[in-house]
C-alpha positions, 0 to 999 in steps of 0.5 A, spaced: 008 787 922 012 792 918 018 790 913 025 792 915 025 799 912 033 801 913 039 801 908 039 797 902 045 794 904 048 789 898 041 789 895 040 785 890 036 786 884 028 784 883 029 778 879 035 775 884 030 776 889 024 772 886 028 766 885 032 766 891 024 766 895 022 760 890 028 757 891 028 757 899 021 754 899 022 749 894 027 747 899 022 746 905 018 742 900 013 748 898 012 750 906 013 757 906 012 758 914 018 752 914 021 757 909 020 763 913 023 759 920 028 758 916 030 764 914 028 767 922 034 763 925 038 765 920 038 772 921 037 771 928 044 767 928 047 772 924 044 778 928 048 775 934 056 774 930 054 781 928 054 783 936 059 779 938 064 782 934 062 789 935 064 787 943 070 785 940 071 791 936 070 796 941 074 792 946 080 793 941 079 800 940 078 801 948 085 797 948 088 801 942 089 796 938 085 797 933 086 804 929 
């Protein structure tokens, strides 16, 4: 598997990160694939708010209203 190499959209700085990942596993009790899961369905789930609202956007410039 090859990490995400696209834009660093919101990056946020190394030591923010680290604290982040250290507090999602304490979250999951220290179990890391339970960490993982958990941030694969939330991706997953924002993957899908992201095309849902990309249809409804070209929707709104194919009808006009939208400039």
């Amino acid at each position: 598997m090859q990490a995400h190499s696209g834009p660093e959209i919101g990056a946020i700085d190394d030591t923010l990160m680290r604290e982040g990942v250290e507090e999602i596993i304490a979250e999951h009790g220290g179990d890391v694939r339970a960490a993982i899961r958990s941030l694969m369905q939330t991706v997953s789930c924002l993957e899908a708010a992201r095309d849902r609202a990309m249809v409804l956007v070209s929707y709104g410039y194919g009808r006009g209203r939208m400039e």
